[in-house]
N, C-alpha and C positions, 0 to 999 in steps of 0.2 A: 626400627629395631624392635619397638613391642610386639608389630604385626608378626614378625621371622623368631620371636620368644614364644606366643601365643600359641602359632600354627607348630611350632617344635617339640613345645609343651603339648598340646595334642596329639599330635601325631604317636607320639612314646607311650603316651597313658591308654591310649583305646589299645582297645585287643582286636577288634575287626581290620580285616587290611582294607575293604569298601571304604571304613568311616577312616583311616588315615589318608587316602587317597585323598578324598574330600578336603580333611584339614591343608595339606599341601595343595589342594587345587583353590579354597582360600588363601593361602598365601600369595598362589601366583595371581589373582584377582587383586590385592590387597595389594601386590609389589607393581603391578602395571598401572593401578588406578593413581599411584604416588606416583611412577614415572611417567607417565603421560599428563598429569597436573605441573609435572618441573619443566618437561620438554613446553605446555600450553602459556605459561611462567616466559621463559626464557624467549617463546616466539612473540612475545606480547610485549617486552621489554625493550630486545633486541631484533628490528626483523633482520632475516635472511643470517643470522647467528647456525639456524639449524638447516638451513636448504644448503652451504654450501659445504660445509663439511660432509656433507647428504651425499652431494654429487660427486664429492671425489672419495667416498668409499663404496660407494653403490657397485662400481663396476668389479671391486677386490672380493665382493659375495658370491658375484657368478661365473666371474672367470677360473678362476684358483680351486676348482670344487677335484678332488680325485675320490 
């Protein structure tokens, strides 16, 4: 929540759209680095928690596309 206050807060104050672009491409750094630490969490905890939910949405990204 501070990361997506920070980058928010940024993005509004600068006058450059370059350096707000930046701030949002920090956040999305900042939000994968948290989600791939809970996904790394969870596989370490629990195995096979994230492979199998994995396998039965995988095929609902490729098929379903119009």
């Amino acid at each position: 929540m501070l990361t997506s206050w920070v980058a928010s807060h940024l993005a509004h104050r600068l006058e450059s759209v370059p350096l707000q672009y930046g701030a949002y491409a920090l956040l999305v750094v900042a939000q994968a680095l948290i989600f791939a630490s809970m996904i790394l969490l969870a596989m370490a905890t629990q195995p096979g928690v994230i492979e199998g939910p994995a396998t039965l949405t995988s095929p609902g990204l490729f098929c379903c596309r119009t």
